[in-house]
DSSP file (Angstrom, degrees, kcal/mol; ACC not computed):
  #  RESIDUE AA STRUCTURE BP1 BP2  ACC     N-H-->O    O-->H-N    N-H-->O    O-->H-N    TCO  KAPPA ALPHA  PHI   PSI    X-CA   Y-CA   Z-CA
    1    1 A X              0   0    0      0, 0.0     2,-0.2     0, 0.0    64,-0.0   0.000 360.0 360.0 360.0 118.7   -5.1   13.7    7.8
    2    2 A X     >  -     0   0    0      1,-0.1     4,-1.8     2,-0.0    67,-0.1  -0.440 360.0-153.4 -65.3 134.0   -4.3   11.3   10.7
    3    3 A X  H  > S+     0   0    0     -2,-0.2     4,-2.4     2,-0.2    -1,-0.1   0.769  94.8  61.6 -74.9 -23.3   -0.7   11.2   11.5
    4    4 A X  H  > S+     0   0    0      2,-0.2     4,-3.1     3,-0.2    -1,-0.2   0.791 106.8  42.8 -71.0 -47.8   -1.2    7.6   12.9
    5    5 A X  H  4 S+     0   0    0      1,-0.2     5,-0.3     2,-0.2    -2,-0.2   0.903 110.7  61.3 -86.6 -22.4   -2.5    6.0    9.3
    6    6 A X  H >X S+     0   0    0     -4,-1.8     4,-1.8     3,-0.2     3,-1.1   0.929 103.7  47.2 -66.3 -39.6    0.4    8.0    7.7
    7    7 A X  H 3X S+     0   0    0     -4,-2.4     4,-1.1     1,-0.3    -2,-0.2   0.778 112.7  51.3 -71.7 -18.2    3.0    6.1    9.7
    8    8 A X  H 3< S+     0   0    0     -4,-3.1     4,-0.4     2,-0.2    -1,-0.3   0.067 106.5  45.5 -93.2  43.6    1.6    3.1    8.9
    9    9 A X  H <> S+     0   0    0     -3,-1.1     4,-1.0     2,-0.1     5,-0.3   0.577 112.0  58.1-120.2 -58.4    1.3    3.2    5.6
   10   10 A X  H  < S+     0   0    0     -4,-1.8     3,-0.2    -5,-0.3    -2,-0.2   0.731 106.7  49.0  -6.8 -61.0    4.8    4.6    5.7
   11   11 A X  T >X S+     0   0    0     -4,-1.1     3,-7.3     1,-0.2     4,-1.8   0.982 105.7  55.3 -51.9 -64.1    5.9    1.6    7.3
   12   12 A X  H 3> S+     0   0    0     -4,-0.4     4,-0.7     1,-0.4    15,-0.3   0.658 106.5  54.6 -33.8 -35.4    4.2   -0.6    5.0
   13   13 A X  H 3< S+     0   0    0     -4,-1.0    -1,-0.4    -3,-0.2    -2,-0.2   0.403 107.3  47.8 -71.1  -2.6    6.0    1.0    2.2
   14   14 A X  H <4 S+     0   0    0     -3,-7.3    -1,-0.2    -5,-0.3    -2,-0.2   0.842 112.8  45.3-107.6 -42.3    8.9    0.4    3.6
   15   15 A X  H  < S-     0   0    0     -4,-1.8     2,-3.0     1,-0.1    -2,-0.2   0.559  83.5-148.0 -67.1 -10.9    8.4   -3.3    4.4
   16   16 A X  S  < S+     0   0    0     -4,-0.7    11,-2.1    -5,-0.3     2,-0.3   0.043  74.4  44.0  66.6 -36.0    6.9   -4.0    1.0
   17   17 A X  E     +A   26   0A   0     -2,-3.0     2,-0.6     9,-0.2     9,-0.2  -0.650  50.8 164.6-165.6 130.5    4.7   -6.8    3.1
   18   18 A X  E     -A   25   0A   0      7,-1.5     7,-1.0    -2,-0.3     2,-0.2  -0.927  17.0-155.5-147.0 139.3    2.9   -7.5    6.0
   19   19 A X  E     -A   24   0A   0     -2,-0.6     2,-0.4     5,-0.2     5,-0.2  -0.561  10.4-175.2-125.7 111.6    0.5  -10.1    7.0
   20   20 A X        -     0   0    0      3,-3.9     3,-0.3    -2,-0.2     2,-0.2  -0.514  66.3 -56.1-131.8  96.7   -2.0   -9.3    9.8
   21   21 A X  S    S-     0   0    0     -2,-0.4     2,-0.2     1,-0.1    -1,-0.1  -0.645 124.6 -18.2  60.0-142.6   -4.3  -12.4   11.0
   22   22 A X  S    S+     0   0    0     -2,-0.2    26,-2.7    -3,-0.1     2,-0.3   0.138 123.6  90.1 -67.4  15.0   -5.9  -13.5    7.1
   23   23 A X  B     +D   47   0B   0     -3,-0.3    -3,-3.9    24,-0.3     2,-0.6  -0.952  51.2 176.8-123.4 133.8   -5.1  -10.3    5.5
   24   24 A X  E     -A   19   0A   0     22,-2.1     2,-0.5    -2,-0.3    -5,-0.2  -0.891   8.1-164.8-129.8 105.5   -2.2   -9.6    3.9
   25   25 A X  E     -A   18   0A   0     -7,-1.0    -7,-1.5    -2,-0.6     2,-0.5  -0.768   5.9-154.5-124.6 159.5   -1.4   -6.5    2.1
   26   26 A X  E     -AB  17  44A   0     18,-1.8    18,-5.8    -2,-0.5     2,-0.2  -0.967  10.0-146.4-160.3 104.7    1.0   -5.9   -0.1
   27   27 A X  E     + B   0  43A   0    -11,-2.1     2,-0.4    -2,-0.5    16,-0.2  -0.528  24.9 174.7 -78.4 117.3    3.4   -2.6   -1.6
   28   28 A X  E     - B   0  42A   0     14,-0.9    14,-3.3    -2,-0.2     2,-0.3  -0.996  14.0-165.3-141.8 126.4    4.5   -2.7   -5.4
   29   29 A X  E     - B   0  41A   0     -2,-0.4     2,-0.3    12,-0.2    12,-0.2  -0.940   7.4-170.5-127.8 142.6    6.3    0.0   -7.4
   30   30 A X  E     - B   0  40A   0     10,-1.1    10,-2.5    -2,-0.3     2,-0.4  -0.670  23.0-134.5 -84.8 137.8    6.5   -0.2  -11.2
   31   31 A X  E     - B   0  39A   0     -2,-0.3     8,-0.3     8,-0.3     6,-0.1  -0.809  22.0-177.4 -75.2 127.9    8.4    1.8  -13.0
   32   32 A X        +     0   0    0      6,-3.4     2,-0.3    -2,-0.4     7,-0.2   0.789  68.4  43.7-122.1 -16.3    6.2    3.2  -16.1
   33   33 A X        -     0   0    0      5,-0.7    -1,-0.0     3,-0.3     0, 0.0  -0.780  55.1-162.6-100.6 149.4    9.0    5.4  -18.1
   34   34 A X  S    S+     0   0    0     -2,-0.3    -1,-0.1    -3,-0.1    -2,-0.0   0.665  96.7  47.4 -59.1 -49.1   12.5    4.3  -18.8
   35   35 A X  S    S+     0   0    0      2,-0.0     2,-0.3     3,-0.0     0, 0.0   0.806 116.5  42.9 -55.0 -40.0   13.6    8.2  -19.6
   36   36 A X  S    S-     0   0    0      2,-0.1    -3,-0.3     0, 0.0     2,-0.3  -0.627  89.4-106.5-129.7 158.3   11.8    9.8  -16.3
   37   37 A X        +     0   0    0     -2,-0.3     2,-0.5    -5,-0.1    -3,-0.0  -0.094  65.4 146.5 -80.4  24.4   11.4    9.0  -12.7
   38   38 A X        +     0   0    0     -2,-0.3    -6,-3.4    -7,-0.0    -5,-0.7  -0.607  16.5 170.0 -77.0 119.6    7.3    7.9  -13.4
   39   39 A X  E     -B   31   0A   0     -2,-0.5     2,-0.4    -8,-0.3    -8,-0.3  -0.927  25.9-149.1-114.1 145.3    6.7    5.3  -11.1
   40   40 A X  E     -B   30   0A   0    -10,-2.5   -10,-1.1    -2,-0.3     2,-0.4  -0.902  21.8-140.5-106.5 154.2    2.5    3.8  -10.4
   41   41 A X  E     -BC  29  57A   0     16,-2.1    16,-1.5    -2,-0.4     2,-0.8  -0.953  18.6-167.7 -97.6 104.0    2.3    2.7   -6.6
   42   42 A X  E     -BC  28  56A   0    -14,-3.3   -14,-0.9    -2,-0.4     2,-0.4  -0.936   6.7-174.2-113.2 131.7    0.1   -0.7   -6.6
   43   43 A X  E     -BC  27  55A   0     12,-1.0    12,-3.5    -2,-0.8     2,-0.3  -0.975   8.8-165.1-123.6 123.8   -1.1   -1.9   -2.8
   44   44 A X  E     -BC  26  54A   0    -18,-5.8   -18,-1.8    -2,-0.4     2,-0.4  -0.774   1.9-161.9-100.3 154.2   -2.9   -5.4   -3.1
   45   45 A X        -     0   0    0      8,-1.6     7,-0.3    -2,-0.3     2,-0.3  -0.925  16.8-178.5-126.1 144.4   -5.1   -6.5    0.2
   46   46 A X        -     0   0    0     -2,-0.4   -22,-2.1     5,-0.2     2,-0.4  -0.930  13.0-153.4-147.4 144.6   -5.7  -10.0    0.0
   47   47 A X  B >  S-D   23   0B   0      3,-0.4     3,-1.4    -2,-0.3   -24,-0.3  -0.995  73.7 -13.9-112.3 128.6   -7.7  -12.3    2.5
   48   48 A X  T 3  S-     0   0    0    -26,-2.7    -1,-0.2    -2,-0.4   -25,-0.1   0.612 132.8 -48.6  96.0  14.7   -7.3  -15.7    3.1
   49   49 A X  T 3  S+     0   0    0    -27,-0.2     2,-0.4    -3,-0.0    -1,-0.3   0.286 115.6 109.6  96.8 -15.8   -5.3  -15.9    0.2
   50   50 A X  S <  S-     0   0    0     -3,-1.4    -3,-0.4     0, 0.0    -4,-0.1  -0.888  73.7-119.7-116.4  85.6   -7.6  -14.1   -2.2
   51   51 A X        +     0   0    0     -2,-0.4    -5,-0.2    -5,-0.2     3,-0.1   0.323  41.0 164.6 -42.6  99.0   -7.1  -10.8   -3.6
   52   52 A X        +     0   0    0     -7,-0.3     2,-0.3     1,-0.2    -1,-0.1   0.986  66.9  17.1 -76.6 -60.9  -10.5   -8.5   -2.2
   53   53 A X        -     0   0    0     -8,-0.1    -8,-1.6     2,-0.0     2,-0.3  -0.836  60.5-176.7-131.0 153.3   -9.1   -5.0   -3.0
   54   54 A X  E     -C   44   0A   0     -2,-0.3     2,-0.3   -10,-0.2   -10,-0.2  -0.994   6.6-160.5-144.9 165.2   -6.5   -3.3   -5.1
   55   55 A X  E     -C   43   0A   0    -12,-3.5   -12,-1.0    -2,-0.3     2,-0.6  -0.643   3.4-170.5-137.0  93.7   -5.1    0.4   -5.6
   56   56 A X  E     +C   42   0A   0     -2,-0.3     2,-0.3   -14,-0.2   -14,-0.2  -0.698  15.3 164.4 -84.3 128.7   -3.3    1.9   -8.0
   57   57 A X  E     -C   41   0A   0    -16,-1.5   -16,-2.1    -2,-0.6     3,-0.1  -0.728  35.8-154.4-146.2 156.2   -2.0    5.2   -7.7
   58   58 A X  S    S+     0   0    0     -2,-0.3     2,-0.4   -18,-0.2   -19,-0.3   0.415  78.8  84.9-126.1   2.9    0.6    7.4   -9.4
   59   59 A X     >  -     0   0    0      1,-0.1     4,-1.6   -18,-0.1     3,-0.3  -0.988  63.7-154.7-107.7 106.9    1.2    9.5   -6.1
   60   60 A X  H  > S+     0   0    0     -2,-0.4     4,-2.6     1,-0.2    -1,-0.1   0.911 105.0  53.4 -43.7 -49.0    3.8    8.2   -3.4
   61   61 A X  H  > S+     0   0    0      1,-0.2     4,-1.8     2,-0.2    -1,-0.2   0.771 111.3  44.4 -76.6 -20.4    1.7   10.4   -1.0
   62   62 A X  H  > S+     0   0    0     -3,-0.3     4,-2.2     2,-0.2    -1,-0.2   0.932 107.5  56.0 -56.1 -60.3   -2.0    8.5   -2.1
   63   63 A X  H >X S+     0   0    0     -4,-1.6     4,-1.7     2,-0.2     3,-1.5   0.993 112.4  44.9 -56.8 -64.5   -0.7    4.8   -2.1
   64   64 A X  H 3X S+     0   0    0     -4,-2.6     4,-7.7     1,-0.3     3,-0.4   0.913 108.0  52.8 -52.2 -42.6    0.4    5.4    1.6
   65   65 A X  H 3X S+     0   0    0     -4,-1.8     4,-1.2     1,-0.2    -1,-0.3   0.804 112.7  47.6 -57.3 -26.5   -2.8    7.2    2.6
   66   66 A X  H <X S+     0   0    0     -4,-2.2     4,-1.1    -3,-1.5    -1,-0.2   0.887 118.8  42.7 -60.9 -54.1   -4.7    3.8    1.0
   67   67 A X  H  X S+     0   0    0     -4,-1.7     4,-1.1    -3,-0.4    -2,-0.2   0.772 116.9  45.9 -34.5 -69.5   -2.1    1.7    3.1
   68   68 A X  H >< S+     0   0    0     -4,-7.7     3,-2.9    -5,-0.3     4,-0.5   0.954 113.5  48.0 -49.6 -80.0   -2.4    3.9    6.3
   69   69 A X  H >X S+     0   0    0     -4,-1.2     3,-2.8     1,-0.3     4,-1.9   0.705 117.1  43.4 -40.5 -82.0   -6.2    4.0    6.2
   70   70 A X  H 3< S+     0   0    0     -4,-1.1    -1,-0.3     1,-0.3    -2,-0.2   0.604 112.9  50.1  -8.2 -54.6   -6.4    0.0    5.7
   71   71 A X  T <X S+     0   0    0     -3,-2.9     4,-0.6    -4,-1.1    -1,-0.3   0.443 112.6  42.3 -75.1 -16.8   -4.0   -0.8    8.0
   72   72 A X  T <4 S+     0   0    0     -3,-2.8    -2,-0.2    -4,-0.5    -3,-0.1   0.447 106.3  63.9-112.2 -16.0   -5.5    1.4   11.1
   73   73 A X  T  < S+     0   0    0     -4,-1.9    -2,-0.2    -5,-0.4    -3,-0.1   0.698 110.8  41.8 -88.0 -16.7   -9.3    0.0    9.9
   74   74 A X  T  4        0   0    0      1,-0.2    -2,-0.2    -4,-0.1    -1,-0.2   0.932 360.0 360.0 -94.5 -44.2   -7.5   -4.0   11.1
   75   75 A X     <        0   0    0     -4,-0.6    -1,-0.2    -5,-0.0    -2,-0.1   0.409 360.0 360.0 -86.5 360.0   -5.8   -2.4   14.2
């Protein structure tokens, strides 16, 4: 595991959204229980306005690696 695509993905999560030339990617959490702490982690990519990829994940530590990896593949 690169430490580099874990801190951005990190980041991303933290910024909820960030825009890099016509790609735009984009950090959601849903809550899926009221009773329990289940949260899904959804990261949208979109280009140009137009949603290309999406991830849904039910693991904080997944959604960032999706994030990182994405984000380091534009850099």
């Amino acid at each position: 595991m690169n430490i580099d695509k874990m801190i951005l993905g990190y980041n991303l999560s933290q910024k909820k959204k960030v825009t890099i030339g016509n790609y735009m990617i984009k950090f959601h959490r849903r809550k899926v229980s009221k009773k329990q702490y289940d949260y899904l982690y959804v990261i949208e990519i979109f280009f140009m306005n137009s949603l290309i990829k999406r991830g849904i994940f039910s693991e904080y530590g997944n959604a960032v690696d999706f994030a990182g990896e994405f984000l380091y593949s534009l850099l």
